[in-house]
C-alpha positions in Angstrom: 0.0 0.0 0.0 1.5 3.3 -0.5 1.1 6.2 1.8 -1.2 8.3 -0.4 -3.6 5.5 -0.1 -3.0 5.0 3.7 -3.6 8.8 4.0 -6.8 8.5 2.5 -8.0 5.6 4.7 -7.1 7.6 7.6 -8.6 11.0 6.6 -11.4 9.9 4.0 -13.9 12.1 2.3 -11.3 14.9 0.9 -12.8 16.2 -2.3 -9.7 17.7 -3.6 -5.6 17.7 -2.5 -3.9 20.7 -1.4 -2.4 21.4 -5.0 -5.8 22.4 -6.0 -6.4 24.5 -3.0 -2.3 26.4 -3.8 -3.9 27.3 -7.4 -7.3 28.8 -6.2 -5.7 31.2 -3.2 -2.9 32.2 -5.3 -0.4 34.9 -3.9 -1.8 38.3 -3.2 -0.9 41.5 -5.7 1.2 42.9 -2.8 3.5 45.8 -3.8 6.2 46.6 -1.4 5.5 47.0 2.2 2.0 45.9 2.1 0.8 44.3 5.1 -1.9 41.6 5.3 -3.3 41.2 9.0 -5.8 39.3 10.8 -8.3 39.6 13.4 -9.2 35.6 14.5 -11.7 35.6 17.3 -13.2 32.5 18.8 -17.0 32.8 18.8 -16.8 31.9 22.4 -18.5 35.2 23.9 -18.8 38.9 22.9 -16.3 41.1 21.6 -14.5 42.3 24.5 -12.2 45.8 24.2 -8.8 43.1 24.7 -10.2 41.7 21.1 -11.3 45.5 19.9 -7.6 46.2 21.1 -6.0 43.6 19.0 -8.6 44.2 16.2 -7.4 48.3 16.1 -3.9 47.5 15.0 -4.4 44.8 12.8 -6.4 47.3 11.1 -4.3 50.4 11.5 -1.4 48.9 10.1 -2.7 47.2 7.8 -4.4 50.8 6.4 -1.2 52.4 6.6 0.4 50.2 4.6 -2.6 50.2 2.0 -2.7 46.8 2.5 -5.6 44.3 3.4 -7.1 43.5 7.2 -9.3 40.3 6.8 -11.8 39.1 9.9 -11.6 35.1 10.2 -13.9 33.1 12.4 -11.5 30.4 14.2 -14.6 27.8 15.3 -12.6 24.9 15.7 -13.5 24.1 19.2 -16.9 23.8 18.9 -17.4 22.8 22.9 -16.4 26.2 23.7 -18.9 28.1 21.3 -21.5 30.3 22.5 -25.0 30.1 20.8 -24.7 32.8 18.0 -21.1 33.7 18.6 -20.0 34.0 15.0 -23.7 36.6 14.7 -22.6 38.2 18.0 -18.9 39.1 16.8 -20.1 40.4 13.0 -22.9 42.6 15.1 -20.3 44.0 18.0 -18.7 45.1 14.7 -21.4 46.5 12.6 -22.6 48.6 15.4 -19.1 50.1 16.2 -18.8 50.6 12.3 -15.8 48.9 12.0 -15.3 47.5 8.5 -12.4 44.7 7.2 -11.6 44.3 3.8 -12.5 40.7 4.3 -14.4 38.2 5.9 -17.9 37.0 6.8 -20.3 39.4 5.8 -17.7 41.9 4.3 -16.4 39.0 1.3 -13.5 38.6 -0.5 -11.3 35.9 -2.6 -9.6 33.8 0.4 -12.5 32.6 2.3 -14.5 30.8 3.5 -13.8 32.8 6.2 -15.3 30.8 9.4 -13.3 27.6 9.7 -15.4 25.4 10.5 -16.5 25.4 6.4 -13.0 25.2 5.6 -12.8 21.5 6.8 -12.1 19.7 3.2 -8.9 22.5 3.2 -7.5 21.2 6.5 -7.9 17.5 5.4 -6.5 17.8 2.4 -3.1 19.3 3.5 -3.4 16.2 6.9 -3.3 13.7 4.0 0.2 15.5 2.7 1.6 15.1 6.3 0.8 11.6 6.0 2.1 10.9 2.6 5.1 12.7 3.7 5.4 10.6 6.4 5.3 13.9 8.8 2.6 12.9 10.3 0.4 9.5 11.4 -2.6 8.6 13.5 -2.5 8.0 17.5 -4.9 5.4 19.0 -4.3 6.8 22.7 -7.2 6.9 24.8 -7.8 10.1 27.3 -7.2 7.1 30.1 -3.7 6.1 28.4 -2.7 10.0 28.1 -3.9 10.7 31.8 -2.0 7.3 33.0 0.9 8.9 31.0 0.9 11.7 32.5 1.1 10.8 36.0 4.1 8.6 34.9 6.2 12.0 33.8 5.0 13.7 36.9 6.2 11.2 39.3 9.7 10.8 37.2 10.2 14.6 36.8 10.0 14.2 33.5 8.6 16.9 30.7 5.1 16.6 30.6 3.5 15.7 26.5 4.1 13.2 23.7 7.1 13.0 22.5 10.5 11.2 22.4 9.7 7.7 24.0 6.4 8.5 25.4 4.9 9.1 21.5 3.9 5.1 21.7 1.6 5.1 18.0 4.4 7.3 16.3 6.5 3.6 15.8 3.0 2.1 14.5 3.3 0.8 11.4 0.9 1.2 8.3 -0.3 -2.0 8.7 -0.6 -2.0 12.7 -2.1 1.0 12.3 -4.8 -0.1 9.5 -5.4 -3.0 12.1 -6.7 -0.8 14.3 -8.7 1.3 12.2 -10.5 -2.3 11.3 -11.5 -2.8 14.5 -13.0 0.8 15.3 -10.7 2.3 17.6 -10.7 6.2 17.4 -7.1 8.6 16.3 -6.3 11.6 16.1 -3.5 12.4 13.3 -0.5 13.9 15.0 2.4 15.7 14.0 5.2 13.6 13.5 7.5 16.6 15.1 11.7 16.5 13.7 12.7 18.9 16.9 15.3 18.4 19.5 14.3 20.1 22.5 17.8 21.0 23.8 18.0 22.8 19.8 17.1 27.0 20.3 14.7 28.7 18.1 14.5 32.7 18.0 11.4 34.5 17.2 12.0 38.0 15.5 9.0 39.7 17.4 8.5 43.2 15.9 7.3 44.6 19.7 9.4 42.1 22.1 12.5 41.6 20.4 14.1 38.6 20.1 13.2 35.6 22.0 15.0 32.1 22.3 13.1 29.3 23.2 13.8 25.4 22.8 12.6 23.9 19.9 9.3 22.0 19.8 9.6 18.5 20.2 6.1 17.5 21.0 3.9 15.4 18.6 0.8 17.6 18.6 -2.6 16.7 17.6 -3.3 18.1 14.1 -6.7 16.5 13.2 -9.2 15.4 16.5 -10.9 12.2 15.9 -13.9 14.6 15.3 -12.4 15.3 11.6 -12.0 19.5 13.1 -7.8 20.6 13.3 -6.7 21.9 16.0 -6.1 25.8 16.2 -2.5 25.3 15.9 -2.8 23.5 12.3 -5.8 25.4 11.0 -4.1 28.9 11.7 -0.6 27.9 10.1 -3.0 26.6 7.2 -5.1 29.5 6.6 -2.4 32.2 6.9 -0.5 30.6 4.3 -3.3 30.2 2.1 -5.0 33.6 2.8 -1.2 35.2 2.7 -1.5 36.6 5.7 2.2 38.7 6.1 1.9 40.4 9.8 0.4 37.9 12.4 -0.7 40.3 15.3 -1.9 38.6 18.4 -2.2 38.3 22.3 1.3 37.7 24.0 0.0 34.7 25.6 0.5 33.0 21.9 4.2 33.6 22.6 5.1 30.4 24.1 3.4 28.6 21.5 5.2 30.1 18.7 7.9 27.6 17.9 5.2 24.8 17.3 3.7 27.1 14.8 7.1 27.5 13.6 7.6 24.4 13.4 4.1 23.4 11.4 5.1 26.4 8.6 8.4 24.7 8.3 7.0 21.3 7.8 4.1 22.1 5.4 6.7 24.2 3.5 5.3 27.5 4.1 7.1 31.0 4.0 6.4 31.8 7.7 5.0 35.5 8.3 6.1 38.5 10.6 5.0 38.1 13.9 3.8 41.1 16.8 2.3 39.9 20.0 0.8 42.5 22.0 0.8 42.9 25.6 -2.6 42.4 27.0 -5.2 45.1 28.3 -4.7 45.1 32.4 -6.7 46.5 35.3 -6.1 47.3 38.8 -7.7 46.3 41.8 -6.3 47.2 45.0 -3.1 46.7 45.4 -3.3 44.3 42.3 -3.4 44.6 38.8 -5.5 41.9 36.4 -6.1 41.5 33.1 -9.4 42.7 32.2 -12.0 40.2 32.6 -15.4 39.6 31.0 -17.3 38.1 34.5 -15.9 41.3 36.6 -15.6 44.6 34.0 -19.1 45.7 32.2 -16.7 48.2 30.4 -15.0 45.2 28.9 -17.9 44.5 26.5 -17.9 46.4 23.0 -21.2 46.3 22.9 -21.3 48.3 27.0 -19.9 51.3 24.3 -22.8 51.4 21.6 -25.4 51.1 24.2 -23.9 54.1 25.5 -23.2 55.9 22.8 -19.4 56.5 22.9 -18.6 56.6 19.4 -16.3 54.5 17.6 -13.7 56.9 17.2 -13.5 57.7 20.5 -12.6 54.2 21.5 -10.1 54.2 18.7 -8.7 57.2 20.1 -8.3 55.7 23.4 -6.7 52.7 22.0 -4.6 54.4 19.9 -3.4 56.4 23.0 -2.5 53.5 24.6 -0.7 51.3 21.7 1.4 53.7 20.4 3.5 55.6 23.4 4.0 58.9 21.1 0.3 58.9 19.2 -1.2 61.2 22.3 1.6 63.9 22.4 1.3 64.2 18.7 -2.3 64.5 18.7 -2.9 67.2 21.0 -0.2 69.0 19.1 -1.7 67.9 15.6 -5.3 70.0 15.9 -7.8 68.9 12.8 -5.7 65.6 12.2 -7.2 62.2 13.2 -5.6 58.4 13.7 -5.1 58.0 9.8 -2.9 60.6 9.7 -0.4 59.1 12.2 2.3 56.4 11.6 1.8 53.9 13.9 5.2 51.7 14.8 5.5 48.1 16.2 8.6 48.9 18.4 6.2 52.2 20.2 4.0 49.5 21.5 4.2 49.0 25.1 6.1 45.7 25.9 4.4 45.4 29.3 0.8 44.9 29.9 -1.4 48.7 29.2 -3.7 49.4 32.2 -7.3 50.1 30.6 -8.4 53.5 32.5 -11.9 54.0 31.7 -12.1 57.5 33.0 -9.3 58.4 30.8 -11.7 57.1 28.2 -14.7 59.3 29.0 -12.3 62.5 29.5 -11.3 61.3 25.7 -14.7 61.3 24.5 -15.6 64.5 26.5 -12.9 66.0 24.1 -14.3 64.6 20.7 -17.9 65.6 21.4 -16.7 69.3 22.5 -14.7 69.1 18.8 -18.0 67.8 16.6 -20.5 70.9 15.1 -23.6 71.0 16.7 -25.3 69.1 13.4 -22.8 66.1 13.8 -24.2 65.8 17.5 -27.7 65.8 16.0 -27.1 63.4 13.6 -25.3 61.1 16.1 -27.8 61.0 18.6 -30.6 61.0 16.2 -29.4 57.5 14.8 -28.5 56.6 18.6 -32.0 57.5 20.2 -33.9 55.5 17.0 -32.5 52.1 19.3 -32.2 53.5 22.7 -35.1 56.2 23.3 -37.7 56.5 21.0 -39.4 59.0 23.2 -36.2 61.7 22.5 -35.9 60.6 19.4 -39.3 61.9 17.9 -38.7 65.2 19.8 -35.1 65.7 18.0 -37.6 64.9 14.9 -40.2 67.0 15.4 -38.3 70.1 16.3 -34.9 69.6 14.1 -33.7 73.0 13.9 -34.2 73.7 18.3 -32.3 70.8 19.2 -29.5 71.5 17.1 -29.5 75.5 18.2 -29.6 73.4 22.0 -27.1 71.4 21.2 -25.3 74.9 20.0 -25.2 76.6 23.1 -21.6 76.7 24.7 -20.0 74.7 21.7 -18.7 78.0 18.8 -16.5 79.3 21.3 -12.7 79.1 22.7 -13.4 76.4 25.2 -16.5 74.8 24.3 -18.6 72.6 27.2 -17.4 69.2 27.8 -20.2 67.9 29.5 -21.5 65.3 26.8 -19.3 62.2 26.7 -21.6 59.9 25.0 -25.1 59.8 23.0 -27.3 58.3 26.1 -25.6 61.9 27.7 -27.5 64.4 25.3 -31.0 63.7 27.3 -29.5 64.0 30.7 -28.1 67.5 29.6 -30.5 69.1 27.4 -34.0 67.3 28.1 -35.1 70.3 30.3 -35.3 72.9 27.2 -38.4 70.2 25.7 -41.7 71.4 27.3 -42.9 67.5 26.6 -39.7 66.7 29.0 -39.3 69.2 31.4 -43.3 69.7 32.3 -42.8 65.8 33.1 -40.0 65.8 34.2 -38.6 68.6 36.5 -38.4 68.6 40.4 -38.1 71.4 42.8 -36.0 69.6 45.5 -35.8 73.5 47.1 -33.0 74.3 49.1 -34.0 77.6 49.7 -36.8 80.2 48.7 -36.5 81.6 45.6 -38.5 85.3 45.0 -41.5 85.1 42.5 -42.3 88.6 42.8 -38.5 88.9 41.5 -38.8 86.5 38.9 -42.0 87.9 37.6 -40.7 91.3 37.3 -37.5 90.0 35.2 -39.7 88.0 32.4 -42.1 90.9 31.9 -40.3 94.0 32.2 -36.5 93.1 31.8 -36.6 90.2 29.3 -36.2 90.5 25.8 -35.2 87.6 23.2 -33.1 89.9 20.8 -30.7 91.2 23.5 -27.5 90.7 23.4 -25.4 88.8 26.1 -23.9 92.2 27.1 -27.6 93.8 27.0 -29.1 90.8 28.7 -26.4 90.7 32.0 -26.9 94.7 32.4 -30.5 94.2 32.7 -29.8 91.3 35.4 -27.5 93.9 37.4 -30.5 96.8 37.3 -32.7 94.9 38.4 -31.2 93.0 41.2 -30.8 95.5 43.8 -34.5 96.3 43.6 -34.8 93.1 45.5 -32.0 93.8 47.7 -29.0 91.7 45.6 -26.1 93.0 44.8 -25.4 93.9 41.2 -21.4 93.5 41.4 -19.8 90.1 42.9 -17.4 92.1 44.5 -19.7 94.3 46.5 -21.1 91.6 48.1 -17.9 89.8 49.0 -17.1 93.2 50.2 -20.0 93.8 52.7 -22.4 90.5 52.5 -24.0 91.9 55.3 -25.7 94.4 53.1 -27.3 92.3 50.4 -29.4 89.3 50.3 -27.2 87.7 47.9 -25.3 88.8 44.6 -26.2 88.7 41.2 -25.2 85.0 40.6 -28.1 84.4 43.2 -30.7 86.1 41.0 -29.1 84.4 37.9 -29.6 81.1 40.2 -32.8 81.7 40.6 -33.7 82.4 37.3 -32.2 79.0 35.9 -33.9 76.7 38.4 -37.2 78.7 37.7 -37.0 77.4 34.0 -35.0 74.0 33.9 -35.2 73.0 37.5 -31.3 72.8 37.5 -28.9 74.4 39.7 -26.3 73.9 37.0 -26.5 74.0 33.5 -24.8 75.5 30.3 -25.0 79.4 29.5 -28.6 81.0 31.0 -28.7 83.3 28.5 -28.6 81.1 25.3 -31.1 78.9 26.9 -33.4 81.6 27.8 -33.0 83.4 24.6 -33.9 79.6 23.0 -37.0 79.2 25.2 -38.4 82.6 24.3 -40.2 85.0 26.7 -44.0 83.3 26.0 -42.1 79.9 27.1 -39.9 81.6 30.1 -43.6 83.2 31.4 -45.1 79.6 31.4 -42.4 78.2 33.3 -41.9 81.0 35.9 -45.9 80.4 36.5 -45.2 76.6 36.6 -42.3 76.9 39.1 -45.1 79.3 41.3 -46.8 76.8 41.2 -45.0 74.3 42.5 -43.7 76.3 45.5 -46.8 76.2 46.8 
């Protein structure tokens, strides 16, 4: 029997060899210095911001380079998938708007993109393992391999298969065919050529160089459920979807001279390699990485129920992966993350603490940067999900909410109270009467003068003042009620005054939005309008009672 036909006993039902899958994902059009990255989640949960992380710079760098960042599905272990993972990950990156040039749902010429459709691919190049005599099926039972293993603990010996403890490698065919007869179960291992006391460096583009002994172990290739294992499939598919940069968690580090080693064996060009430190946390006196179970924050999808936007997070991340990216952006005004050159050796080597505040004082920034109309248009699209209620008042009165959503933002230092979407109601939702009629509560601290604010709205107020014209008429008319009309005089003698003019300004703004605090009084009185301003003064009489 030759080995090509033992190979097919072994891993039956291939439709075609790997020749025909070397013609059909033929080399890339690259032109110098392109980069083709990856992104290869496990659908084994959300998308969490260590994966969104990881994601960013396979796509930055791949942009920069005006190369090609594919998404791929790795859905091998199929004991460890969630219901609707592979749905969940495409959706956590719809709704954050990020797009790959490839992948399910976005399409291109290398996929399938999901592995667990790429089977037939996998097979086929198991069969030229086996016909190459690299690599031949292993009868062990879970029992044998857990007897085994006690046996190297109690001898102090390397725990794994290989060397004298790899018991089917010195099967022959026919032994080996025997078994198959009878119906025991294999799984196809590598038939490994390493010496362990041999060194093996890998060039990282962020760690350096790292030595590490050669891999020795005969690793399962193909389970006995016809799946590979994530080792073989990923060496497979970046060689046939030409991946160049391989960008991934550092934890793959240890791992990387038995992917080495599987490149070498299937005669593969083996790619550039970068693995990032992981996203931390602290806790006390502790620091973690960032968990799923214990951080909300840790979800994408925590973000676009929020309404942080998309670049926001990228900022953040950006900040964080490249340690000159937030110096040059705050001295770069009107450029954005495309128009910085990210480098592999400016990513931190050590773990990056996640600081969500540092986040939201991020994203306080970018909203304080948009116009007034990108707000609108942001929150209109966010609200049509999140609050329908707020979202058919943006409708029905366009042109207010954006003159709202106005007020404090053309100037020098425009407010940076909004730092997401879901924010916009909590700081505006008092200048709709639907809202604020509904709404508003006079938790009163202190008595506020009606007579006062009765006089202001009919005699003092006028909606085409100017913000000059406007505060002079606050200062006349305060020490009619016994305020002073200059801070400074009542510093001076507070004996003399009831309060100061910020107290009649107080009372003015709680009068019509309820609030203590809110952006400039003036552009939200001169957007209520005096007919509104007389309702509300009435309303807030009313409620005193």
């Amino acid at each position: 029997m030759t080995r090509k036909e033992y190979s097919e006993i072994l891993v039956p039902n291939v439709e075609h060899d790997y020749k025909y899958y070397e013609e059909k994902y033929p080399s890339r059009n690259l032109s110098n210095g392109e980069m083709v990255t990856r992104f290869a989640p496990s659908p084994t949960g959300f998308v969490h911001m260590g994966s969104l992380y990881a994601s960013f710079i396979d796509l930055v760098m791949a942009k920069q380079s005006n190369g090609i960042a594919y998404l791929r599905i790795e859905d091998t272990d199929q004991k460890r998938e969630v219901e609707n993972g592979i749905e969940g990950i495409v959706k956590d990156f719809k709704n954050l708007n990020i797009n790959f040039d490839e992948g399910p749902s976005f399409g291109g010429n290398y996929g399938p993109y999901i592995q667990s459709e790429r089977g037939d691919i996998y097979r086929a190049y198991v069969r030229k393992l086996i016909e190459e005599d690299k690599a031949y099926p292993c009868f062990c039972s879970a029992e044998e391999l857990d007897e085994q293993r006690n046996i190297q603990e109690l001898e102090k010996e390397r725990i794994g298969y290989y060397g004298v403890w790899a018991k089917c490698r010195t099967l022959t065919m026919d032994e080996a065919l025997e078994k198959v007869k009878n119906g025991e179960k294999y799984v196809i291992r590598l038939k490994s050529p390493g010496n362990f006391n041999n060194k093996v460096i890998l060039h990282d583009l962020i760690k350096g160089n790292i030595e590490m002994p050669e891999n020795d172990m005969d690793i399962v290739i193909l389970k006995s459920d016809n799946l590979p294992t994530y080792h073989f499939a990923h060496a497979v598919d970046d060689h046939l979807m030409h991946t160049t940069h391989v960008i991934r968690g550092d934890e793959w580090v240890s791992s990387w001279n038995v992917h080495e080693q599987l490149f070498k064996v299937l005669g593969f060009d083996l790619p550039n390699y970068a693995h990032i430190s992981p996203l931390t946390v602290k806790e006390g006196n502790t620091i973690r990485k960032i968990s799923k179970r214990k951080d909300p924050w840790a979800a994408v999808s925590y973000y676009h129920q929020k309404g942080i936007p998309t670049e926001v997070i990228r900022l953040y991340l950006a900040t964080i992966n490249n340690s000159t990216f937030e110096a040059w952006y705050l001295q770069n005004p009107g450029k954005g993350i495309d128009d910085f050159k990210f480098e592999f050796d400016k990513c931190p080597i050590g773990g990056s603490l996640f600081d969500i505040q540092k986040l939201i004082s991020i994203s306080k920034v970018y909203f304080s940067s948009l116009k007034a109309t990108e707000v609108y248009d942001g929150v209109l699209n966010y609200t049509k999900e999140y609050d329908q209620e707020f979202n058919e008042l943006l409708v029905k009165y366009k042109d207010y909410a954006i003159n709202i959503l106005n007020i404090e933002r053309e100037i020098p230092r425009p407010r940076r109270d909004i730092s997401a979407y879901e924010d916009v109601r909590t700081y505006t939702w008092y200048m709709f009467d639907e809202l604020y009629y509904k709404e508003a509560k006079f938790n009163l601290e202190k008595e506020y003068n009606i007579e006062l604010l009765k006089d202001y709205v009919n005699n003092y107020f006028d909606q085409n003042d100017s913000k000059e014209d406007w505060f002079n008429k606050i200062k006349e008319l305060a020490p009619k009620y016994g305020y002073a009309s200059e801070t400074k005089a009542y510093k001076a003698e507070p004996e003399k005054y009831k309060g100061s003019i910020g107290d009649v300004c107080e009372a003015i703004r709680v009068a019509v939005t309820s609030l203590t605090m809110t952006p400039d009084l003036y552009e939200i009185l001169k957007n209520l309008g005096k007919e509104r301003v007389i309702k509300r003064i009435e309303f807030f009489e009313e409620n005193q009672k």
